[in-house]
C-alpha positions in Angstrom: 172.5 7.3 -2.0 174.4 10.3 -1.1 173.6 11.6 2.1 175.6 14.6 2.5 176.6 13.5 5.8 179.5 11.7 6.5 180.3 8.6 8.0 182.8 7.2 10.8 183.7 4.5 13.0 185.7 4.8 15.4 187.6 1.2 17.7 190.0 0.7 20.2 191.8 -2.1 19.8 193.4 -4.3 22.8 197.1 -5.5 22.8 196.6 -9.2 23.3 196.2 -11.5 20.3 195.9 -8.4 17.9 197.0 -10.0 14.4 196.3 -9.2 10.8 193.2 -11.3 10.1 191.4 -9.6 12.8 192.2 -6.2 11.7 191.2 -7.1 8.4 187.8 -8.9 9.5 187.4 -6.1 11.8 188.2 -3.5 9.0 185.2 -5.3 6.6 182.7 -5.3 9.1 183.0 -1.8 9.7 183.1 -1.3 5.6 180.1 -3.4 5.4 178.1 -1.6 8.3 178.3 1.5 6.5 177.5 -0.1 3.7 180.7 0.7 1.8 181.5 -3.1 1.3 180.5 -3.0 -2.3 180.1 0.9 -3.4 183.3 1.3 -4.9 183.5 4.6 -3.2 186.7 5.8 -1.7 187.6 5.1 2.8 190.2 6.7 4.7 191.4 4.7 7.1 193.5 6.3 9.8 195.4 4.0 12.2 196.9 5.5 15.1 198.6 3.6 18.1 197.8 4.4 21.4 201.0 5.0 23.8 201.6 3.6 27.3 200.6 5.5 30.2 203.5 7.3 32.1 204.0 5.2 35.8 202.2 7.6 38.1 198.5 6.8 35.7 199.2 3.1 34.8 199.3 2.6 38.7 195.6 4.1 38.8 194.6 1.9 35.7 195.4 3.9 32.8 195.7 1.8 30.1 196.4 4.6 27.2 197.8 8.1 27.4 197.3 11.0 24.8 197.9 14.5 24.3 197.4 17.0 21.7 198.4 20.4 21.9 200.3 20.3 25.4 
């Protein structure tokens, strides 16, 4: 059923106890929600690791820090 519209999902992932079976269960359950588990159509998936705050942020609770363009 083509929709026309895409589809995304979109996690943030924490630090502790992040291993490759929950990536992977996490990574079918999103498959599945969009109902891409069996459709033999083609996902991008994009991984992108988030980056430590610099000191001055992290002491205000920062917990990720990203720029684009500056």
């Amino acid at each position: 059923m083509a929709s026309g519209i895409g589809k995304s999902a979109t996690v943030s992932l924490s630090g502790h106890n992040q291993t490759l079976d929950t990536l992977n269960h996490i990574i079918a359950t999103i498959a599945g929600r969009g109902g891409c588990d069996k459709c033999g159509r083609i996902a991008l998936l994009k991984v992108e690791y988030v980056v430590d705050p610099p000191p001055d942020l992290a002491k205000q609770g920062v917990i990720s820090f990203q720029t684009e363009g500056f």
